[in-house]
Each structure stands twice: as C-alpha cells, then as structure tokens.
Rosetta silent file (secondary structure, phi, psi, omega in degrees, C-alpha in Angstrom):
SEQUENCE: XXXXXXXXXXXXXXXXXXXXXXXXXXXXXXXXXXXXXXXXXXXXXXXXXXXXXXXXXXXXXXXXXXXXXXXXXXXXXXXXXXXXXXXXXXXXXXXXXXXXXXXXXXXXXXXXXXXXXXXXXXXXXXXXXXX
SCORE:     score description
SCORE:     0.000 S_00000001
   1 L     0.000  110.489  165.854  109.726   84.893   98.135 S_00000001
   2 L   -74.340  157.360 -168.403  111.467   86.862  100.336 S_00000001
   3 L   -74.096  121.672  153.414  110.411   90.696  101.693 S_00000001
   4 L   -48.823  159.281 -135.125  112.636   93.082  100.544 S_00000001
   5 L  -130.480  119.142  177.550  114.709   94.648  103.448 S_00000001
   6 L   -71.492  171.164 -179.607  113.891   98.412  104.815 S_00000001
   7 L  -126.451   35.611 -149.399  116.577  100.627  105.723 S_00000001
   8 H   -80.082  -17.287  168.120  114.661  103.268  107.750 S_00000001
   9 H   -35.273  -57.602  146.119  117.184  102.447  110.432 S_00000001
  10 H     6.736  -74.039 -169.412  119.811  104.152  108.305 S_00000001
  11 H   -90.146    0.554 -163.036  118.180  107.578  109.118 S_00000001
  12 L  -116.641  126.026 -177.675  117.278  107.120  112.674 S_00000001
  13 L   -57.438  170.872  157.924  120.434  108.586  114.762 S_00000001
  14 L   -95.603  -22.129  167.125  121.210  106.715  118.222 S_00000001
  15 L   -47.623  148.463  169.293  121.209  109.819  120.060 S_00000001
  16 L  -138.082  138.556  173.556  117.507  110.090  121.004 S_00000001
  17 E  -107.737  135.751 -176.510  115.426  113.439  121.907 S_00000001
  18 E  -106.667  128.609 -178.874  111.859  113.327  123.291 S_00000001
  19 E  -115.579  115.752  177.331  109.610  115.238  120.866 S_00000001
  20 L    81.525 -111.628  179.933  106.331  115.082  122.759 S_00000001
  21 L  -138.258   15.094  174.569  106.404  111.289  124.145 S_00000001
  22 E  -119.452  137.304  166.626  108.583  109.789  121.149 S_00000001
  23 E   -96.242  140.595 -149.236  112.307  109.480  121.038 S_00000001
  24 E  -140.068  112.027  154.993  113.495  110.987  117.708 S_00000001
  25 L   -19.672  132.844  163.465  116.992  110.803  115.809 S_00000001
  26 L  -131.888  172.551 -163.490  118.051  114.403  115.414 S_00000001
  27 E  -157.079  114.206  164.002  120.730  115.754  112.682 S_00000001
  28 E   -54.681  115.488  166.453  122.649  118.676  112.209 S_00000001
  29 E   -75.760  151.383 -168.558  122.450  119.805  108.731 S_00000001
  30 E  -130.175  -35.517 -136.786  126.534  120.846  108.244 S_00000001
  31 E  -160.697  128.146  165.721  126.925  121.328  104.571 S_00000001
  32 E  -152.759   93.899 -161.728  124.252  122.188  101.612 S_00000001
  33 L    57.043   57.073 -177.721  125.446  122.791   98.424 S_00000001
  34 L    58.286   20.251  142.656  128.839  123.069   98.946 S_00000001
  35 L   -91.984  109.668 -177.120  127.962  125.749  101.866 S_00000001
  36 E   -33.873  149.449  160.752  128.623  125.390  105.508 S_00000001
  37 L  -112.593  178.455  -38.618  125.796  125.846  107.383 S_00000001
  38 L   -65.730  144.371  177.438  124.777  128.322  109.162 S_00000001
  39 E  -137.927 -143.205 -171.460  124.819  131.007  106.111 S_00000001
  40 L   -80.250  -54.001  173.989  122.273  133.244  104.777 S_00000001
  41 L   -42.347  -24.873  173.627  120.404  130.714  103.034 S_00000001
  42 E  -144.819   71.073 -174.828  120.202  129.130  106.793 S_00000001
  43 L   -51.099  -45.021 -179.089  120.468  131.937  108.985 S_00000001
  44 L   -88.039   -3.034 -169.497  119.473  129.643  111.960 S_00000001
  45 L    78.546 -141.933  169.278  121.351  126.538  110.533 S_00000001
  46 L  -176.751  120.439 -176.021  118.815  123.486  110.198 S_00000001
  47 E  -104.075  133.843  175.496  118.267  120.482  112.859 S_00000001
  48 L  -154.035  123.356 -163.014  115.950  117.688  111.398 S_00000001
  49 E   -99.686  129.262  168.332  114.622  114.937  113.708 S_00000001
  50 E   -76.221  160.783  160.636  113.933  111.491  112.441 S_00000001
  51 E  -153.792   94.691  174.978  111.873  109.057  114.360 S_00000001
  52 L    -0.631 -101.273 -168.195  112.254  105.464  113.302 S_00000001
  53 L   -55.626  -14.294  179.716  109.433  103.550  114.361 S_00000001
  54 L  -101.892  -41.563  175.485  106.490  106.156  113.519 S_00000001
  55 L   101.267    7.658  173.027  108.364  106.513  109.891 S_00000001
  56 E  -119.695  164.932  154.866  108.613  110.551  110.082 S_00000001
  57 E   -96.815  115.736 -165.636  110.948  113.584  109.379 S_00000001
  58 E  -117.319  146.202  174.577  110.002  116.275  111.316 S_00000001
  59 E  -165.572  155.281  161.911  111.289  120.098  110.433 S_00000001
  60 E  -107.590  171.529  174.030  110.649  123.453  109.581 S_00000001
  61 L   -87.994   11.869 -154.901  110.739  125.980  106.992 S_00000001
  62 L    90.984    0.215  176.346  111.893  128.828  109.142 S_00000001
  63 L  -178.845  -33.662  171.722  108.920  129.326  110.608 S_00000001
  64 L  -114.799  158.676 -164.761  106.211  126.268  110.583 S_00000001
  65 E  -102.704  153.647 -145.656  106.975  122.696  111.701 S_00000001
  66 E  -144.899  109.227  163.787  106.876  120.235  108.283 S_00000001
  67 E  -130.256  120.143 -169.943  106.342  116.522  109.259 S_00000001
  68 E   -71.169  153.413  152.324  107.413  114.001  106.146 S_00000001
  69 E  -124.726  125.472  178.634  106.092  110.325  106.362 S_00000001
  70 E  -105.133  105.737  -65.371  108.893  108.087  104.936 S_00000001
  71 E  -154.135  -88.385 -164.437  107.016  105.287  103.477 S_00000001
  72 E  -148.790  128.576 -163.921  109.955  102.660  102.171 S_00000001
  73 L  -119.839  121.911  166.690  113.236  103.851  102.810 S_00000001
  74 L  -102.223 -147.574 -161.327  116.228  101.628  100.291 S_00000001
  75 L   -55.345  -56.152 -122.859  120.157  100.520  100.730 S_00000001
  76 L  -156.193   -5.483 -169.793  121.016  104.249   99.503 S_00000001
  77 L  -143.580  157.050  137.482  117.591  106.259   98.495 S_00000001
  78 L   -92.326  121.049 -153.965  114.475  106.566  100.093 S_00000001
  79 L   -79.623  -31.383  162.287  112.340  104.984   97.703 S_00000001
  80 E   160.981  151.357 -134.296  108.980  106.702   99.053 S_00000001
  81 E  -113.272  137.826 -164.386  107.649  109.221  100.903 S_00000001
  82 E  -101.026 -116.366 -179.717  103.950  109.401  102.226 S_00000001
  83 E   -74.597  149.248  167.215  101.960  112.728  103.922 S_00000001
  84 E  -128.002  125.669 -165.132  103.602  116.176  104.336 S_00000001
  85 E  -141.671   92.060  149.410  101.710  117.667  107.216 S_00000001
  86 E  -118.614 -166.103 -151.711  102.531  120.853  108.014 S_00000001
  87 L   -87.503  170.440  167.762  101.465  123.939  110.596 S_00000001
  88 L   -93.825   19.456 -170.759   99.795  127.372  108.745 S_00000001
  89 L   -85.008  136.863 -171.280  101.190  130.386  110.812 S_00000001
  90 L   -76.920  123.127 -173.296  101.510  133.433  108.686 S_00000001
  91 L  -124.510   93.029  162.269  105.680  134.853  109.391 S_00000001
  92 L   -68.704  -33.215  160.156  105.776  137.619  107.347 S_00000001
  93 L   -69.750    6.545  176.442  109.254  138.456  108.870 S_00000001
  94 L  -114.851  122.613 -177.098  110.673  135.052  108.340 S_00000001
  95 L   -87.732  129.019 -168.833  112.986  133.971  105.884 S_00000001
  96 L   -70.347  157.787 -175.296  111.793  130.414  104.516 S_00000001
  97 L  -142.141  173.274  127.209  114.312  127.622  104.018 S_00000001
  98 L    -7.804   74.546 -162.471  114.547  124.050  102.949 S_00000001
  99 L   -86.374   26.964  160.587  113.058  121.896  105.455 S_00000001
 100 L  -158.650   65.944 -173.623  114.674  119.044  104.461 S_00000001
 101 L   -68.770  152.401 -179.195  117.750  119.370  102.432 S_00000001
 102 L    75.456  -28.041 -178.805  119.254  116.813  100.564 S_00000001
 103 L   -50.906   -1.819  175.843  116.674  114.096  101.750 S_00000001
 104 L   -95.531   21.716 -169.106  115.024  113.668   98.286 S_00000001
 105 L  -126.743 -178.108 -156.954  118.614  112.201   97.026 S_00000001
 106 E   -96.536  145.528  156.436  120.419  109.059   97.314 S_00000001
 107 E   -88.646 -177.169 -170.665  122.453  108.910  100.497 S_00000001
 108 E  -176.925  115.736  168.981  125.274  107.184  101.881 S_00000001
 109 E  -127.218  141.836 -168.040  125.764  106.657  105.720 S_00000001
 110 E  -132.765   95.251  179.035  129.202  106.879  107.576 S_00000001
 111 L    66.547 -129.924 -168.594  129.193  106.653  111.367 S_00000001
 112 L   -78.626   14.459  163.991  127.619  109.879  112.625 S_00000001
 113 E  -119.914  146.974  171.861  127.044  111.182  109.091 S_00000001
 114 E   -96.717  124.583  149.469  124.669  111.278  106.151 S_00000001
 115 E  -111.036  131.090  165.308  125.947  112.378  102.716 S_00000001
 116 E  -130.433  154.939 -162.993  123.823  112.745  100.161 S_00000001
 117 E  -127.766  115.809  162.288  124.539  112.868   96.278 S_00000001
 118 L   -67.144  165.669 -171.566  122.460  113.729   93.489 S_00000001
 119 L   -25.773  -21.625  172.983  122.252  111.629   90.385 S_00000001
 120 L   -95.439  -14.116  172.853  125.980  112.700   88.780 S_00000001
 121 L   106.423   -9.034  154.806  127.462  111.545   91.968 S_00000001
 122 L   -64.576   88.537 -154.555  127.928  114.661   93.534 S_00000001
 123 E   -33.610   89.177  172.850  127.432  116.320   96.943 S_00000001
 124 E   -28.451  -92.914 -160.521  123.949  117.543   98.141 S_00000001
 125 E  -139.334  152.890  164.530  124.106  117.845  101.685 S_00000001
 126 E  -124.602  103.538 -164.676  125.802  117.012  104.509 S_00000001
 127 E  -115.110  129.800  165.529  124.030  115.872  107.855 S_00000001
 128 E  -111.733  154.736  167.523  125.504  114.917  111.252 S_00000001
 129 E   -37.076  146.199  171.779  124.263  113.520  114.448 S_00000001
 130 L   -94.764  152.526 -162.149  123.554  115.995  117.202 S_00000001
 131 L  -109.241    0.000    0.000  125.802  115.306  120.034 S_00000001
C-alpha cells in the first residue's frame, strides 16, 4: 500500500530567511477578507514564515511570536495541525491580530501566491512570497 503524499512543500516559499539557524519560507499576507492589507485590522500588515523541514508556521499576534506545528499538510488543505507555542508578554498598548489568516482553509497555490477559500468557494486570504 502506498504512503499517501505530503504537500508541506506547497507552503514553504523558495525565498529563504534565517530565523535563528533555520531557513524559513516567508509570506506577505496581501489580502484578508476582501481587504488589502495593511488596514486597521493589520495596522502593521502581517509576514508569516514557514519552515519546511521542522513542519512550523511561525507569527505573531501583534505583539507575541505564535509558532504552529503543521502535522500533515494535503493537495489543497492542511489536514492537521500539531502544538501552538506561543511567547506571554503582557502589550497592553497593542492591538492583537490574526496570526495566521486564512491558514485554517483550503488553499490553492499559484507561483508566488497562496489563495485560500473557505468551504463555499470563496476568498479568505491572500498570501505572497516576500521578495
């Protein structure tokens, strides 16, 4: 019987960034619910770095760094997602955001972009490679 086939490859950009001692996909969030980014909702805009071979999504909230473990990644979904390990610093002056929009939704990748669609077929989010 053959092993079903992962797709974490998908998500990991070719541009590579050293976070620490690992080189890590990063992604421009561009678009989140049919809003440009940056807007109020993302005052700072939102950058979110994959890193293949370790299996995380690393991000923040606006104020603490959020690192996902993506478990089994399919064709078009990530099928599931492990530890969420993030930092505790109290930002009373910070407005919290999404640290990972659109990633709980089925995707679709085109060149240097991610789209993702919830369940009617519609647009989430839109994330491109950082250049």
């Amino acid at each position: 019987m053959e092993e079903e086939r992962d797709y974490i490859d998908l998500l990991g950009g070719d541009l590579n960034f050293t976070v620490g001692s690992n080189s890590t996909g990063g992604w421009n969030v561009i678009r989140y619910q049919n809003e440009d980014l940056p807007n109020p909702s993302f005052p700072n805009g939102k950058i979110i770095f994959i890193h293949p071979s370790t299996r995380k999504a690393i991000s923040t909230d606006g104020c603490n760094s959020i690192t996902l473990e993506l478990k089994k990644v399919g064709s078009n979904q990530i099928i599931s997602f492990g530890n969420l390990i993030s930092t505790l610093i109290a930002c009373p002056d910070v407005q919290n955001d999404i640290p990972f929009p659109g990633l709980f939704n089925q995707f679709k990748r085109e060149g240097d972009s991610l789209f993702f669609y919830n369940d009617s077929g519609e647009e989430v989010a839109v994330w491109r490679k950082v250049n």
